[in-house]
Biotite code that builds the C-alpha atoms (Angstrom):
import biotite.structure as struc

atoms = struc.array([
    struc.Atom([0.000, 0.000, 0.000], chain_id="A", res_id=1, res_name="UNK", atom_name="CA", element="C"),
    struc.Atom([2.971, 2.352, 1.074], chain_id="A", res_id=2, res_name="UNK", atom_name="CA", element="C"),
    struc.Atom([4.688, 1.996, -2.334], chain_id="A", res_id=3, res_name="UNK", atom_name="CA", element="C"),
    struc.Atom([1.177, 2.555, -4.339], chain_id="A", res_id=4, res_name="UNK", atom_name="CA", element="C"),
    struc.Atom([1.313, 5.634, -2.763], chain_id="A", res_id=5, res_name="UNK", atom_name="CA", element="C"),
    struc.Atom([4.471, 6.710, -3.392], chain_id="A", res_id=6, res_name="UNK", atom_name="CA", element="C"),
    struc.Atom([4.761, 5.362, -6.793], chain_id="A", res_id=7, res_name="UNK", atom_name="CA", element="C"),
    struc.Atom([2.476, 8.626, -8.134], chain_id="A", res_id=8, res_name="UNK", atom_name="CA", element="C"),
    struc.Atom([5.203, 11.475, -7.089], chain_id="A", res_id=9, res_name="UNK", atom_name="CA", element="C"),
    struc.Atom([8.130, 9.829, -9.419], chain_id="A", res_id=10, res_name="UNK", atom_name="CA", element="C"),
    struc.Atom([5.948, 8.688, -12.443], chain_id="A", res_id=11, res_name="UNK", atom_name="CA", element="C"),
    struc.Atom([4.302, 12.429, -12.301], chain_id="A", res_id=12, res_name="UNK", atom_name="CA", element="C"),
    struc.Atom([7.585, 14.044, -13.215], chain_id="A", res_id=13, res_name="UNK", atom_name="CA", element="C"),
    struc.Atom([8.061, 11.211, -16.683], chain_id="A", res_id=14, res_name="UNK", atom_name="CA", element="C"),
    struc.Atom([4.359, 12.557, -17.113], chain_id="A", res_id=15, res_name="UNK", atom_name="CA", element="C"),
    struc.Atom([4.906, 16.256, -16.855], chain_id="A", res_id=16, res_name="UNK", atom_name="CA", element="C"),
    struc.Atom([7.265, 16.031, -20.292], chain_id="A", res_id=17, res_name="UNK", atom_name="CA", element="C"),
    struc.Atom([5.113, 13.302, -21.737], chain_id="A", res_id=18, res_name="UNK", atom_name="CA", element="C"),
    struc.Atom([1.583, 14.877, -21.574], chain_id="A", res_id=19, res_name="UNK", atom_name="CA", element="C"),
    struc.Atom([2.778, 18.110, -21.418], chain_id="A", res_id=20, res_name="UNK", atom_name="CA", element="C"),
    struc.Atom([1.194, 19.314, -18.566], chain_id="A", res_id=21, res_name="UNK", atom_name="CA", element="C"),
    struc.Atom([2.011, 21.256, -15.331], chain_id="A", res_id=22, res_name="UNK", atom_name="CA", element="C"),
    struc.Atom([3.590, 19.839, -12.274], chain_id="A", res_id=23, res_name="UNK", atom_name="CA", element="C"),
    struc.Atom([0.139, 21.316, -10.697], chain_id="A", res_id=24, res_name="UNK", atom_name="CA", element="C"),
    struc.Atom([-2.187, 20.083, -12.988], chain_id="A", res_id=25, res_name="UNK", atom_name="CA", element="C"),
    struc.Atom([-0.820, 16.085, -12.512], chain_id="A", res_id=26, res_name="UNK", atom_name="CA", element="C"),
    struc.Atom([-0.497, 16.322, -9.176], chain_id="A", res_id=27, res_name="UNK", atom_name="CA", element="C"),
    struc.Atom([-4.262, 17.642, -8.857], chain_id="A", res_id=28, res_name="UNK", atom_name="CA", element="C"),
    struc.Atom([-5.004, 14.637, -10.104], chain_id="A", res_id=29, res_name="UNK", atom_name="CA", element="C"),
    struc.Atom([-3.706, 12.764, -7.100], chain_id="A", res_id=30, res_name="UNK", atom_name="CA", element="C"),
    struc.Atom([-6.134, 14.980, -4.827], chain_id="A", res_id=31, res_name="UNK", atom_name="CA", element="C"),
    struc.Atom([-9.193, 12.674, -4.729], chain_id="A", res_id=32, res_name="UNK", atom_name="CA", element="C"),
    struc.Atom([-7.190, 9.564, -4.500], chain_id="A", res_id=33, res_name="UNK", atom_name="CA", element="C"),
    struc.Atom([-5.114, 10.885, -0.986], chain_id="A", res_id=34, res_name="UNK", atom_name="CA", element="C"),
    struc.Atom([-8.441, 11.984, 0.577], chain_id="A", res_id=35, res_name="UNK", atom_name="CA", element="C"),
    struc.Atom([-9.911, 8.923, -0.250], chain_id="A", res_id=36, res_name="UNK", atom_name="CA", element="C"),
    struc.Atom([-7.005, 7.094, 1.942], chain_id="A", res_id=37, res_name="UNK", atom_name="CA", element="C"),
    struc.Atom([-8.653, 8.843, 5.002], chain_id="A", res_id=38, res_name="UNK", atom_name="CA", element="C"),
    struc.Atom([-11.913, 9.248, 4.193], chain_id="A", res_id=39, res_name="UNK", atom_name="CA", element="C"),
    struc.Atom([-12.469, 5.547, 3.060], chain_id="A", res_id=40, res_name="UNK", atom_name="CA", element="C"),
    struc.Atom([-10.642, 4.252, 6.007], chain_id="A", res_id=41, res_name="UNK", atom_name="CA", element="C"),
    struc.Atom([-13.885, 4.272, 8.382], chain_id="A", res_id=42, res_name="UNK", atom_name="CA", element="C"),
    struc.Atom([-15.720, 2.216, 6.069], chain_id="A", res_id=43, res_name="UNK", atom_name="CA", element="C"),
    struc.Atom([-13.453, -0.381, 5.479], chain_id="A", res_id=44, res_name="UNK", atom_name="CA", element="C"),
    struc.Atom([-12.559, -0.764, 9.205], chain_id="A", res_id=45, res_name="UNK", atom_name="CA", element="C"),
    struc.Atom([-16.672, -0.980, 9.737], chain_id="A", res_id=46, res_name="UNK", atom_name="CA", element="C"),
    struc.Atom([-17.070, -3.807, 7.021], chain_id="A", res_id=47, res_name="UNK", atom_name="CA", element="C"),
    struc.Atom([-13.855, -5.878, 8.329], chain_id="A", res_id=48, res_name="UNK", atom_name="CA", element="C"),
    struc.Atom([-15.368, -5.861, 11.808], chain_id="A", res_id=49, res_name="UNK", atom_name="CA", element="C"),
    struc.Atom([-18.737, -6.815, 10.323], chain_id="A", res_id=50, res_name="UNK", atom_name="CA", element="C"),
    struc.Atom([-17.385, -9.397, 7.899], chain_id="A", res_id=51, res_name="UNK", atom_name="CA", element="C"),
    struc.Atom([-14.079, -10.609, 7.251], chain_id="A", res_id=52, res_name="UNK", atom_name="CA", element="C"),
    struc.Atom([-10.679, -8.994, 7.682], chain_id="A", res_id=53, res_name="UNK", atom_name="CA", element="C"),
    struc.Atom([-8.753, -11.244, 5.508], chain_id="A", res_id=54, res_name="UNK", atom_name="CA", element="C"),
    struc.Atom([-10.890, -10.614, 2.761], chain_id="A", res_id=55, res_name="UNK", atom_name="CA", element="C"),
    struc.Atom([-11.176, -7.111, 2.772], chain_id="A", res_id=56, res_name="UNK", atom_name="CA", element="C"),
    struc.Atom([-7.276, -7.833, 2.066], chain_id="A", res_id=57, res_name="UNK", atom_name="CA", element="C"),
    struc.Atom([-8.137, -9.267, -0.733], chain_id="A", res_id=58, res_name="UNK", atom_name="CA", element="C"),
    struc.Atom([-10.159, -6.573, -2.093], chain_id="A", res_id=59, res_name="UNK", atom_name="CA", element="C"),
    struc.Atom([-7.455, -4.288, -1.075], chain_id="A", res_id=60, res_name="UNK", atom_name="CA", element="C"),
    struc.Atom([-4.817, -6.040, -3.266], chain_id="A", res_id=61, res_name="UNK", atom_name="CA", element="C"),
    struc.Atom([-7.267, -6.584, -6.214], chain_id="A", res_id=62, res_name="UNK", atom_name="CA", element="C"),
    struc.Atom([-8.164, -2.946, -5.918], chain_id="A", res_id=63, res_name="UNK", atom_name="CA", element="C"),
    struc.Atom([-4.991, -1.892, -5.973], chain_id="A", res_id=64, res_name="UNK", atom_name="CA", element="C"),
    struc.Atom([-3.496, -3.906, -9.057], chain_id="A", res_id=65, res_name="UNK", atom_name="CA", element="C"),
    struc.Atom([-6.601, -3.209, -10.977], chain_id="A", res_id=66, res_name="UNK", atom_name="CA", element="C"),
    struc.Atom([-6.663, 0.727, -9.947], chain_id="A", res_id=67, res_name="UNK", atom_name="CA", element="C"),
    struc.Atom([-2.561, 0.417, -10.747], chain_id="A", res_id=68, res_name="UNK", atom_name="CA", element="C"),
    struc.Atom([-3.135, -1.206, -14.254], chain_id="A", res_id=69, res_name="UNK", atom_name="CA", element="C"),
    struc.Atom([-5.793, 1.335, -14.992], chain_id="A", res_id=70, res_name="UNK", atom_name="CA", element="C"),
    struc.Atom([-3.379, 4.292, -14.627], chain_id="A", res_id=71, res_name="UNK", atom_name="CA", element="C"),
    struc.Atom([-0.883, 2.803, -16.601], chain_id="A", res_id=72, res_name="UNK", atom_name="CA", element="C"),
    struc.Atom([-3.096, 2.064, -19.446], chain_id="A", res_id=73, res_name="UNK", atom_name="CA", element="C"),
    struc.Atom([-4.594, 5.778, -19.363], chain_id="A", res_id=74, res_name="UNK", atom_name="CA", element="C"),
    struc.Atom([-3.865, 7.874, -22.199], chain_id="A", res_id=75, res_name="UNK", atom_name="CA", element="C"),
    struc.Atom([-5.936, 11.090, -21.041], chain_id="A", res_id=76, res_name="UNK", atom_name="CA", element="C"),
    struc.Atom([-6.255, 12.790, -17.549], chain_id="A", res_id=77, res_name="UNK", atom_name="CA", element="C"),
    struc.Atom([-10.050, 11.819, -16.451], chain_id="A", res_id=78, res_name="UNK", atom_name="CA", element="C"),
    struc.Atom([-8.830, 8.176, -17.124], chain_id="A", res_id=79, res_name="UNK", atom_name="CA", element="C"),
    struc.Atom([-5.903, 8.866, -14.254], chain_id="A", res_id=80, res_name="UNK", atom_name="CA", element="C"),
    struc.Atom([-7.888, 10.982, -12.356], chain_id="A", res_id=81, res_name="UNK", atom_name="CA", element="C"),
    struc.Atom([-10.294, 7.662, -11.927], chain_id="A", res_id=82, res_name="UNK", atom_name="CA", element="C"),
    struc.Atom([-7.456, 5.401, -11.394], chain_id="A", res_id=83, res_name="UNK", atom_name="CA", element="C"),
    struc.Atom([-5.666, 7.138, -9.206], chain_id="A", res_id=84, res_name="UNK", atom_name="CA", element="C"),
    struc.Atom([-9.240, 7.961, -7.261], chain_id="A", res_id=85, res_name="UNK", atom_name="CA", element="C"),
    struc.Atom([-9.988, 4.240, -7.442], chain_id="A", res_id=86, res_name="UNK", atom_name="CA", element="C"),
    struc.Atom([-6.162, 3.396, -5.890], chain_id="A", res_id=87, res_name="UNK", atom_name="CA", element="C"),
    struc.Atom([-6.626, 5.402, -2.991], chain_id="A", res_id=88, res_name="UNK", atom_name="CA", element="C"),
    struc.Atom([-9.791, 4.266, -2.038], chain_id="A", res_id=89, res_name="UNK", atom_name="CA", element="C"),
    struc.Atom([-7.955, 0.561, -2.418], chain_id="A", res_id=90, res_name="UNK", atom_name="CA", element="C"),
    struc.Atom([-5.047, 1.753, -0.177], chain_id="A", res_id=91, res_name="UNK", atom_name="CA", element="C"),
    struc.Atom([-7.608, 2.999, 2.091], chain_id="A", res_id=92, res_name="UNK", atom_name="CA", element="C"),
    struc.Atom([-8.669, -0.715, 3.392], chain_id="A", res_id=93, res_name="UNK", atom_name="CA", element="C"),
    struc.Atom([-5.239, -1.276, 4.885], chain_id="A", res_id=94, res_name="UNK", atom_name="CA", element="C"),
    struc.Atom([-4.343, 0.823, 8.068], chain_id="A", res_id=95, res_name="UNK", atom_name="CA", element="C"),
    struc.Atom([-7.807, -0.089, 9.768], chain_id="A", res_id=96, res_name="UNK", atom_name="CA", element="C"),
    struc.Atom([-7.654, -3.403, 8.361], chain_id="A", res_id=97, res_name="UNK", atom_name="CA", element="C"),
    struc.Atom([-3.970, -4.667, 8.047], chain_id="A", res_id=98, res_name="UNK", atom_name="CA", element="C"),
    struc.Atom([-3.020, -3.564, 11.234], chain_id="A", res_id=99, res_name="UNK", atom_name="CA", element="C"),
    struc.Atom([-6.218, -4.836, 13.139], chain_id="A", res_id=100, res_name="UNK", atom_name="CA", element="C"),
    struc.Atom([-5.409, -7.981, 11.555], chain_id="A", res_id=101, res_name="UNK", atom_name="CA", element="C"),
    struc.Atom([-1.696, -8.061, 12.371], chain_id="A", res_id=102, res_name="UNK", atom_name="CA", element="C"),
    struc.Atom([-3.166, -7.228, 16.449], chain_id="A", res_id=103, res_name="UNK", atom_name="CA", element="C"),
    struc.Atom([-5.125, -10.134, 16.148], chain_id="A", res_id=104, res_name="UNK", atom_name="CA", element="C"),
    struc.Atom([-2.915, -12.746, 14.478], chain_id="A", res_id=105, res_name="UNK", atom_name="CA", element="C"),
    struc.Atom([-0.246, -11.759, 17.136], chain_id="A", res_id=106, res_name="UNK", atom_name="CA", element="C"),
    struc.Atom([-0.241, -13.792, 20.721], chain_id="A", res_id=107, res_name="UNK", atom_name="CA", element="C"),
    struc.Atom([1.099, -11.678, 22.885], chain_id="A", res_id=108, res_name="UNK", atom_name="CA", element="C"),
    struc.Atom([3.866, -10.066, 21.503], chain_id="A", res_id=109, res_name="UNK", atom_name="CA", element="C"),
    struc.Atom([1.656, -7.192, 20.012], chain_id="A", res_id=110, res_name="UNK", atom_name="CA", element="C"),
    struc.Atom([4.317, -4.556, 20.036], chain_id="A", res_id=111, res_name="UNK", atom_name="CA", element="C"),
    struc.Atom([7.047, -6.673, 18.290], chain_id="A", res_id=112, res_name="UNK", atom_name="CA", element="C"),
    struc.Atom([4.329, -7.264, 15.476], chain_id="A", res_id=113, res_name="UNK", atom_name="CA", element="C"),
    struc.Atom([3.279, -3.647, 14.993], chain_id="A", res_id=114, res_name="UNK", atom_name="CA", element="C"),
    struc.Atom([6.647, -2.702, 15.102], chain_id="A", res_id=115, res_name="UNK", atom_name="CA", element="C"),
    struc.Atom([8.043, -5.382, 12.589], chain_id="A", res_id=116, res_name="UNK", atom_name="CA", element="C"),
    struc.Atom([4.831, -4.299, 10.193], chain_id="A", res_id=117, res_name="UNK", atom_name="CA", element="C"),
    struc.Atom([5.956, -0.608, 10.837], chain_id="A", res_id=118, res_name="UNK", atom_name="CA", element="C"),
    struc.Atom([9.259, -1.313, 9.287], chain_id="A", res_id=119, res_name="UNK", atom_name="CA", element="C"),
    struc.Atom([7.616, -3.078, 6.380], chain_id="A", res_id=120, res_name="UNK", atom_name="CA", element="C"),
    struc.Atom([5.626, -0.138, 6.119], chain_id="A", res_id=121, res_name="UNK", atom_name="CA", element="C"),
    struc.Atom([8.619, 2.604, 6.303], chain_id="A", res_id=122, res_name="UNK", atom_name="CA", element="C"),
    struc.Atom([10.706, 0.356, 3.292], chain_id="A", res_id=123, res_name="UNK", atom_name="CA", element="C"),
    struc.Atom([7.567, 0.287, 1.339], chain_id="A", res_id=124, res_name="UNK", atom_name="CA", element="C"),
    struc.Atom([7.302, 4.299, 1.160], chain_id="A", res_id=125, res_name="UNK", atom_name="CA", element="C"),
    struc.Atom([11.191, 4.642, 0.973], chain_id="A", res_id=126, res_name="UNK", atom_name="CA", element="C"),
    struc.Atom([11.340, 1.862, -1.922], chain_id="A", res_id=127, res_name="UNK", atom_name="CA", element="C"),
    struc.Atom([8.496, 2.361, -3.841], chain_id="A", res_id=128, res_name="UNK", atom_name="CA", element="C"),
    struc.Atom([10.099, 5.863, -5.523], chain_id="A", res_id=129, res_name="UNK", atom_name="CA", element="C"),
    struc.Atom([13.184, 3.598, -6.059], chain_id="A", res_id=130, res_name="UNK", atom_name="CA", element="C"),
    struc.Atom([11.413, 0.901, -7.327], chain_id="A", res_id=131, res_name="UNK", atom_name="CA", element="C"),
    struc.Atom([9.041, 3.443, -9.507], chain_id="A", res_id=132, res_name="UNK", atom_name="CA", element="C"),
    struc.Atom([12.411, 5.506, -10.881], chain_id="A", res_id=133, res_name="UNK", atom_name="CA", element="C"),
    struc.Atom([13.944, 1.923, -11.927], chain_id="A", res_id=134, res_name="UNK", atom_name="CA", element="C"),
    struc.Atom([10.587, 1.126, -13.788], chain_id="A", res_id=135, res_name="UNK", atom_name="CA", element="C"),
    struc.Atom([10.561, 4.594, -15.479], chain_id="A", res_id=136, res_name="UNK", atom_name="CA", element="C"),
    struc.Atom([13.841, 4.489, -16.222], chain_id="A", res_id=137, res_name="UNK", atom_name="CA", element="C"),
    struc.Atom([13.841, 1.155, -18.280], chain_id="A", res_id=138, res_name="UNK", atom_name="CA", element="C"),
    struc.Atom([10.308, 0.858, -19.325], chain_id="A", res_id=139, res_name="UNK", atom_name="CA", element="C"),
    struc.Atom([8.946, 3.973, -18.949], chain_id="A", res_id=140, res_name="UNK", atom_name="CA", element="C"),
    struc.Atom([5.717, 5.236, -16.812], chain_id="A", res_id=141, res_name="UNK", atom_name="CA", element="C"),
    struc.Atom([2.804, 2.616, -18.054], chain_id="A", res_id=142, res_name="UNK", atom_name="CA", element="C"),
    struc.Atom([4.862, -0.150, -17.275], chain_id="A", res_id=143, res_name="UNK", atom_name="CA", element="C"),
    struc.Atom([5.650, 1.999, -13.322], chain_id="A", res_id=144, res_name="UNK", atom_name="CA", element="C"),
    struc.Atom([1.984, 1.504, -12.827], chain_id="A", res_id=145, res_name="UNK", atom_name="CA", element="C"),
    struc.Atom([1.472, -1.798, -14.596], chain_id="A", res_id=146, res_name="UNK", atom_name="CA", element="C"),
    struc.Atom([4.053, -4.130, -13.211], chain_id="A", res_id=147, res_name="UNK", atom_name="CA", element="C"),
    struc.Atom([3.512, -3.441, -9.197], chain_id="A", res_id=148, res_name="UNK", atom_name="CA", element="C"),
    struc.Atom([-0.370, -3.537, -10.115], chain_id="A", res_id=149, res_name="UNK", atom_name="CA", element="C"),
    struc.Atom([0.258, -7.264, -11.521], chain_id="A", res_id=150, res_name="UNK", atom_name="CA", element="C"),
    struc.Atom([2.205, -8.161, -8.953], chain_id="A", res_id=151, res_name="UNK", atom_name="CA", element="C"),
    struc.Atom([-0.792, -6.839, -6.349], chain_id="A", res_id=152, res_name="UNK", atom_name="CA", element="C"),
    struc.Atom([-3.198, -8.721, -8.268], chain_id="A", res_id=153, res_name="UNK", atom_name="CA", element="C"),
    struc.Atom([-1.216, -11.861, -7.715], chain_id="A", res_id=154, res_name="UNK", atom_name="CA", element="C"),
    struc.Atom([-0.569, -11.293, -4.530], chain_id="A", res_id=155, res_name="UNK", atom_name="CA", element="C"),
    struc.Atom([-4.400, -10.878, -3.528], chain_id="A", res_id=156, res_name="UNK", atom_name="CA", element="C"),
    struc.Atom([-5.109, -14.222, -6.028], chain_id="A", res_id=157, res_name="UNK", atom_name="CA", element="C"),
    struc.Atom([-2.389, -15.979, -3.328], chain_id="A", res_id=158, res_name="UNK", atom_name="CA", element="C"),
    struc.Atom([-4.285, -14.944, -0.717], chain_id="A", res_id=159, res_name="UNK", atom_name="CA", element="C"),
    struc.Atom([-7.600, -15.121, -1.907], chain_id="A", res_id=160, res_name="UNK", atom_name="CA", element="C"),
    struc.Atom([-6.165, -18.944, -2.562], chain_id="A", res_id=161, res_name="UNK", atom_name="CA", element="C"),
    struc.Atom([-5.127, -19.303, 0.933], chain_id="A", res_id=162, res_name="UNK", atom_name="CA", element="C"),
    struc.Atom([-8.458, -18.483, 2.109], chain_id="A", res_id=163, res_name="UNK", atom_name="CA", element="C"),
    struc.Atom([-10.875, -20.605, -0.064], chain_id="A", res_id=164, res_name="UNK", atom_name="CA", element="C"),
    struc.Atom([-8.330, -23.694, 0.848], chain_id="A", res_id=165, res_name="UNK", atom_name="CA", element="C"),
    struc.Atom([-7.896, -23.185, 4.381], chain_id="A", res_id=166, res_name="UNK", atom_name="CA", element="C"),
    struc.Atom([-4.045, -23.127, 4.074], chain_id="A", res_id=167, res_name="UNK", atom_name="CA", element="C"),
    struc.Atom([-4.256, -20.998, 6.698], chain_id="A", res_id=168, res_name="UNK", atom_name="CA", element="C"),
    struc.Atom([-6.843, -20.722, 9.338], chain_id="A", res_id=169, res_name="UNK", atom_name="CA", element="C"),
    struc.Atom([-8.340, -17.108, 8.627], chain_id="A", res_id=170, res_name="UNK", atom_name="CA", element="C"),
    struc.Atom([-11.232, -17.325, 11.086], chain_id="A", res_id=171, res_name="UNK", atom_name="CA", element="C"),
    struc.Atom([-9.615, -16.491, 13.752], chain_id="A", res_id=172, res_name="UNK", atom_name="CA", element="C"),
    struc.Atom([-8.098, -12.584, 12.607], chain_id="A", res_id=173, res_name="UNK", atom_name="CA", element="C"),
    struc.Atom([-11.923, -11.882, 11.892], chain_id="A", res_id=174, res_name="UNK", atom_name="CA", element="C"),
    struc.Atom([-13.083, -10.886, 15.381], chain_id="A", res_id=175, res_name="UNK", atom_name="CA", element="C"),
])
């Protein structure tokens, strides 16, 4: 989630030559999409508590490699203005949800687990305008979006996977 939301500030400045537009304008774009972080947050902590915090991770990763695809395959601004609207309502399932379900898959070493998914959380903003520079540099600023949004939607198949085989015992990070 950290690195979806970095990605935007690097691939913006590949975008500013490419589209021709202001620094301003793109980054306008991106308006919708960070309020939606917080504003969708209450929501999606409401339905996880109500139904299922494992697969409201699901939804998140989905969300996120099919808002992530969308972006990259845009070609005009109300086409990225959706995307990007549409990732940061996806990024918006994780703090109340993630974290709630890191708390509750932890015995009793609560702290140590918050604190190793805080450091999971810190590389993913640090690397994700690494990662997104390395992407724009080789393959330019579709592939930036579409590669980590593949790699989400993979990542929420897994899990989705996990969950409709009982790999791993889900039940129990629902209440």
């Amino acid at each position: 989630m950290h690195m979806f939301v970095a990605f935007y500030f690097v691939i913006i400045l590949s975008l500013e030559q490419e589209w021709k537009l202001t620094y301003d304008e793109l980054i306008s774009l991106w308006t919708l999409g960070a309020l939606l972080i917080g504003l969708g947050a209450l929501p999606a902590g409401w339905l996880s508590d109500r139904w299922s915090r494992s697969s409201m991770m699901v939804i998140m990763f989905i969300g996120m490699g099919l808002s992530s695809i969308l972006c990259g395959l845009s070609n005009e601004k109300f086409l990225l203005f959706t995307g990007l609207s549409l990732l940061g309502l996806s990024c918006s399932i994780y703090h109340p949800v993630g974290i709630a379900w890191v708390v509750n898959a932890s015995d009793k070493k609560k702290g140590k687990a918050l604190g190793i998914n805080g450091i999971f959380g810190g590389v993913g903003i640090g690397s994700g305008a690494f990662i997104a520079g390395l992407l724009l540099k080789y393959f330019g600023w579709k592939f930036a979006f579409i590669l980590p949004g593949i790699i989400s939607l993979i990542i929420g198949a897994i899990l989705l996977f996990f969950i409709f085989n009982n790999f791993i015992s889900f039940e129990n990070l629902k209440a």
